[in-house]
C-alpha positions, 0 to 999 in steps of 0.5 A: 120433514113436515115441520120444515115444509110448514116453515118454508110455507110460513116463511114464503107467505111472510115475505109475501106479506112485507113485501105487498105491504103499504108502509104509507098511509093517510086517514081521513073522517068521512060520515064520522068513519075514521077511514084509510087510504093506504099507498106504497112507496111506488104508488107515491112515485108513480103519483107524483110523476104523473103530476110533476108531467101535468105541471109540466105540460101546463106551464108549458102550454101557458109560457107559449101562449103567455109569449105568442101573445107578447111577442104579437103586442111587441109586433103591433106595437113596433107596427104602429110606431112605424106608421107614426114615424112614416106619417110624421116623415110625409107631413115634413115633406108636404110641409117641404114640397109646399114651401119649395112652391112659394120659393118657385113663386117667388123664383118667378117674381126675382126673374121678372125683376132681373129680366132673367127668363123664366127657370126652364121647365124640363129643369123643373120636371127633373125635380118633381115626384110628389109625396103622394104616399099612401101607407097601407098593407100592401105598400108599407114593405116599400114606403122608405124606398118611395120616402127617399126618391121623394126627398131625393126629388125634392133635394134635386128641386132644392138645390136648382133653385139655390142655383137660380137665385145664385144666377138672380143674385149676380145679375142684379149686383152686376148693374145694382144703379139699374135695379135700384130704378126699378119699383119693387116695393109696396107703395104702402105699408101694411095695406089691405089689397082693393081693386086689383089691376084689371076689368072690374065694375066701377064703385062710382057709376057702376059700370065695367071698365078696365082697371089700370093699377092696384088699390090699397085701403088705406087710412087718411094721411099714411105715407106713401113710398116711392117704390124705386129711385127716379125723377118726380115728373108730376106732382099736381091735381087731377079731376080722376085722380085728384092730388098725383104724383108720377115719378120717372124710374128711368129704364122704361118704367113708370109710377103713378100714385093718385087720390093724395090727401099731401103731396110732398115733392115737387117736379123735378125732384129727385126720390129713393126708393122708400122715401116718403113722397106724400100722404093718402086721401080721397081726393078726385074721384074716388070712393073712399080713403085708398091709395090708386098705384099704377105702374108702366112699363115702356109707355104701357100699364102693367100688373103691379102686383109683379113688382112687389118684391122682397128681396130688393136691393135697398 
């Protein structure tokens, strides 16, 4: 009876044993002491785990950080792609708006040359908006809508005046005989603008004086145009002017071309606008080599300035 009791008790301590035994071991030298760490299938379980949860966590952690930041680079960069494309688009409509000014201006010039009143000015006003935009943080949400009532303004600016000139264009062709009589060239060709028509102070005796016409500063011997058909009805000396000629465009209008060096017309003769009718010089009163162009209009002087046009019918 004793001998079973004993080998029960041996038998339960056994199985203790095995089963708080570590299987798993790992040696290492330290301090030239061959020491042991051992582990047991749980404990590498439960290690293992545990790091498998830190790995985790970490790349966790670093793939939100590494893509917060990717996606704020894609957002700056979408940002100022953006800002470009608008600053770009706003450059196209100023450099639009400046040349829709020089068309307005020359608009103006046309209708003077086709005695068409001025384009009404209410007309005008339906059109302009301007490009003033500014791109900042609390007007970029709303930049494109400012771009397209700007383009839309300038549309409606644009197609008023292919009206205008469609208007300016009938009426000359319907009486094309008037407007060829009318001056609408630049007497020279390739000049620099002098005196200009106006008061001035005189270059010769220094005093101020109305200037009745447009100088042009020109060589000696350049030829000299005549700025619409007519009639030659002067070509003489003058102690002002030296050698001029006058020419009858009919109409009501006038020319005068004065301080020739060569006349080559004759009274009487009949020109077309852009024929050679003399050569400049200094004769008469004059202070240096240039071309003296007036222009009058039912018997009065005007800017001729008003009558340089490009698009002349020739």
């Amino acid at each position: 009876m004793n001998y079973l009791i004993q080998r029960n008790i041996f038998l339960m301590k056994r199985q203790t044993m095995m089963k708080n035994k570590k299987p798993f071991s790992i040696h290492y030298l330290s301090s030239k002491k061959l020491r042991q760490i051992n582990f047991s299938l749980t404990d590498f379980t439960l290690f293992f785990t545990f790091l498998l949860l830190i790995s985790i966590g970490i790349n966790y952690y670093l793939s939100l950080k590494f893509s917060t930041d990717y996606y704020k680079d894609q957002i700056q960069q979408t940002e100022q792609q953006y800002s470009e494309i608008s600053n770009e688009l706003l450059d196209k409509v100023d450099a639009m708006e400046e040349e829709l000014i020089l068309l307005e201006e020359k608009d103006i010039e046309m209708r003077t040359y086709a005695a068409l009143p001025p384009l009404d000015e209410d007309i005008k006003e339906m059109g302009t908006g301007g490009s003033e935009v500014k791109l900042n943080k609390e007007d970029s949400s709303t930049i494109l809508n400012q771009l397209q009532n700007t383009i839309d303004s300038l549309s409606y600016t644009l197609d008023a005046q292919k009206n205008s000139y469609s208007i300016i264009f009938n009426k000359i062709k319907s009486d094309e005989e008037m407007y060829r009589h009318i001056p609408s060239i630049m007497p020279v060709e390739s000049a620099y603008l002098g005196s200009q028509y106006g008061y001035r102070t005189d270059p010769i005796d220094g005093k101020r004086r109305m200037h009745r016409g447009q100088d042009f500063a020109v060589n000696l011997n350049t030829p000299v145009l005549a700025t619409g058909d007519g009639v030659v009805t002067k070509a003489q000396y003058d102690s002002g002017w030296g050698r001029y000629i006058k020419i009858d465009h009919g109409y009501g209008y006038e020319t005068i071309y004065a301080h020739l060096y060569k006349i080559n017309v004759k009274k009487g003769q009949k020109v077309k606008r852009g024929d050679i009718i003399g050569k400049s010089g200094n004769s008469g009163r004059a202070a240096g080599f240039h071309l003296h162009y007036e222009v009058h209009k039912n018997k009065k002087v005007d800017d001729p300035k008003k009558y340089f046009f490009l698009g002349y019918i020739k």
